[in-house]
N, C-alpha and C positions, 0 to 999 in steps of 0.2 A: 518020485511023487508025481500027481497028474495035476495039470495047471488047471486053477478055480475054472468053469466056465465062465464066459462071456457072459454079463447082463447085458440083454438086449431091449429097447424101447420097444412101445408098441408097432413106432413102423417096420421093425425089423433090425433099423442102425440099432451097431450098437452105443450105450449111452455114454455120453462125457463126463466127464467129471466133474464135481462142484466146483474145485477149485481151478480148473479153465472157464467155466462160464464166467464167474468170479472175473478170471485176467480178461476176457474179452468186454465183460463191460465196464472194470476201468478204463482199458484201450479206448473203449466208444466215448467214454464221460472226458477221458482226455481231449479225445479229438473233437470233439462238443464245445468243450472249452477252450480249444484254441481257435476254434471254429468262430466264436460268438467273440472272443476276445480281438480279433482281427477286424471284423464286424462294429464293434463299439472304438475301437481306433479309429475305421475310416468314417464313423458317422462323428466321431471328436472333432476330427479333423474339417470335415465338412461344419460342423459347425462354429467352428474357430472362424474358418473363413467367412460365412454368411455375418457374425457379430464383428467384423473388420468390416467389410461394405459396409452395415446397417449404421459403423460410427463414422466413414466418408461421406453415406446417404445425410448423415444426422448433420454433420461440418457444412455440406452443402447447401442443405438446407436452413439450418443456420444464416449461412450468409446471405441468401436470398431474404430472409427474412428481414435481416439489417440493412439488405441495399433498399427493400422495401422499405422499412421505415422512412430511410434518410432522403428518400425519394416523398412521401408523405409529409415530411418533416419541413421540407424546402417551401421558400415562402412564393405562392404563387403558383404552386405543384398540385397539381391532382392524381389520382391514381382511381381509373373506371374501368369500367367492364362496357363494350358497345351493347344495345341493346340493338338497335335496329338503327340500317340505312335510310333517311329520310331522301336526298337526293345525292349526285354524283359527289359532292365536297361535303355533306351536313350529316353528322350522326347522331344519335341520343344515348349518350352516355351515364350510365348510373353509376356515380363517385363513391368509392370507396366508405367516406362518411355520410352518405345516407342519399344526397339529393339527386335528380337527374338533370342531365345539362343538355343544350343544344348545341354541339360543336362542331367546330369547322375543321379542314385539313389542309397541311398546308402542301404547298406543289413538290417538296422535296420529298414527301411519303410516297411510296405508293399503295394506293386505296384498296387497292385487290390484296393486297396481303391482312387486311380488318375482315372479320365477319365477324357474326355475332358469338359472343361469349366470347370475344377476343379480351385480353386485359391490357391497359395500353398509360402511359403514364404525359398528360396534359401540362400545358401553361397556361395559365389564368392572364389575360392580357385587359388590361383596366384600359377603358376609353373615355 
């Protein structure tokens, strides 16, 4: 007997068969899928560790917040923002709860470390 011809595509190859098309694109859909699944591990991963910082950033700040109050809280204590240098020792500081003050510095600071929008925490000294 003489063996069927060859069906040949238009470019000339001849054609594949359904059923390897078929295996070549599960092959691809596999490898797609292990592809995207390795992918979503390492963006898992990346995000586990950003929500670990974001709950140290949270702790830290936290605490800052508490030292702030307790600092606020103390009798005699201010907490201000410098607005502007009047002379070498005199600043004007805008307090926390609302008012501004003219304050002094004392000689154990040192002054070059305040500029403006510095935040800096006072004692109220009654004369």
């Amino acid at each position: 007997m003489a063996a069927a011809p060859a069906v040949l595509a238009p470019s000339g190859l001849p054609r594949r068969s359904a059923a390897m098309t078929e295996s070549e694109r599960r092959q691809k859909s596999l490898e797609d899928y292990r592809k995207r699944l390795i992918d979503h591990r390492e963006l898992d991963s990346k995000l586990k560790k950003m929500r670990e910082e974001l709950k140290e950033m949270t702790k830290e700040f936290d605490k800052s917040e508490e030292d702030l109050k307790a600092l606020q809280s103390g009798v005699g204590q201010i907490v201000g923002e410098v607005l502007r240098q009047l002379t070498e020792d005199k600043f004007i500081v805008k307090a926390s709860n609302g008012p501004r003050y003219v304050v002094g510095c004392r000689r154990q600071v040192y002054i070059c470390m305040y500029g403006t929008s510095q935040q800096l925490g006072s004692e109220v000294e009654r004369q």
